[in-house]
C-alpha positions as CSV (number, residue, x, y, z in Angstrom):
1,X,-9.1,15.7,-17.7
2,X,-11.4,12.9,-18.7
3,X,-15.2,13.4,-19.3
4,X,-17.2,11.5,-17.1
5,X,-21.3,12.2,-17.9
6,X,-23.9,10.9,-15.0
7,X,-27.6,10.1,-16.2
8,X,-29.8,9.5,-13.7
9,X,-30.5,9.5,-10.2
10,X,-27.5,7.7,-7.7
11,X,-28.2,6.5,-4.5
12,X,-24.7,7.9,-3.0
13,X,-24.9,11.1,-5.0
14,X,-26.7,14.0,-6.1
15,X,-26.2,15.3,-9.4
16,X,-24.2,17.9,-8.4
17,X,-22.2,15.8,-5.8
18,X,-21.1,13.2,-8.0
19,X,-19.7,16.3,-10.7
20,X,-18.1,17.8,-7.7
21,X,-16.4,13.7,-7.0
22,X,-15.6,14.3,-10.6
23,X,-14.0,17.0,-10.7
24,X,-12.0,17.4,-7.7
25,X,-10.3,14.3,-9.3
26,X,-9.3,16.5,-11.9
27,X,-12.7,15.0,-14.7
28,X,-14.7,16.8,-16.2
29,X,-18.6,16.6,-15.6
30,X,-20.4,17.5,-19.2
31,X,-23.7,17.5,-19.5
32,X,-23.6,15.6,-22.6
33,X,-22.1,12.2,-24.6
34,X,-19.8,12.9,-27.3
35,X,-17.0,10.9,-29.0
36,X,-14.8,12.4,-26.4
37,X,-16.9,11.2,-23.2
38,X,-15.0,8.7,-21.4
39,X,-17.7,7.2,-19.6
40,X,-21.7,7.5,-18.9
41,X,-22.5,6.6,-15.0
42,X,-26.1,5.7,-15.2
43,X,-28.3,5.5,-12.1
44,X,-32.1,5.4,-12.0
45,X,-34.0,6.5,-15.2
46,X,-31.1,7.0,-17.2
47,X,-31.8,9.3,-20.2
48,X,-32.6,7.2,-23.4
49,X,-30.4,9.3,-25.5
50,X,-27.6,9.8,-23.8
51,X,-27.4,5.9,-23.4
52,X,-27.6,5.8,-27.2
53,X,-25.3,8.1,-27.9
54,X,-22.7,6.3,-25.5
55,X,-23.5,3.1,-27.5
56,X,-23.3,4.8,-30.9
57,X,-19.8,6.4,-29.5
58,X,-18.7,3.1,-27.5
59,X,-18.2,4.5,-24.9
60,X,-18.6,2.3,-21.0
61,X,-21.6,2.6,-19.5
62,X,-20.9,2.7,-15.5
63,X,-23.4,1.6,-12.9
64,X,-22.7,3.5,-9.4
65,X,-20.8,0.7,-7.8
66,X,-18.4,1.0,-10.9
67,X,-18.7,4.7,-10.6
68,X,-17.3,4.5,-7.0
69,X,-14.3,2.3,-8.2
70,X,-13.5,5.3,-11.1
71,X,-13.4,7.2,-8.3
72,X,-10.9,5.7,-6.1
73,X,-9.0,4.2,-9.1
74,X,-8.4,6.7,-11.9
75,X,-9.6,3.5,-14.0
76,X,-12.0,1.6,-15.6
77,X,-13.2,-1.2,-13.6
78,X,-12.1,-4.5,-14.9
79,X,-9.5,-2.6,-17.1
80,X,-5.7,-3.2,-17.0
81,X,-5.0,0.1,-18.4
């Protein structure tokens, strides 16, 4: 049930392939950052305010290698949670 937003282009995803990744683990793929995002994945030309808004929220910013570890994980990379 976590919110995981995606900025950007991904080398190992489209858009709508790395929301369908999200999902089908049971995430959420909003096209927005709020206080209840639980991550931003940013790829290539990330949008400026949706990095802000992750930064004014703190919420982790994910590169795609990151992203892929999410995936397999359920966690945050470098996290013991």
């Amino acid at each position: 049930g976590r919110a995981v937003v995606v900025s950007g282009g991904l080398e190992g995803f489209s858009r709508d392939g790395a929301a369908d990744a999200i999902k089908a683990r049971g995430g959420k793929s909003p096209g927005s950052v709020s206080g209840k995002t639980f991550a931003l994945v940013v790829g290539n030309d990330p949008g400026a305010s949706k990095l802000a808004k992750a930064e004014q929220h703190s919420v982790p910013i994910l590169d795609e290698a990151a992203f892929v570890e999410l995936l397999e994980t359920g966690e945050l990379p470098g996290s013991d949670a």
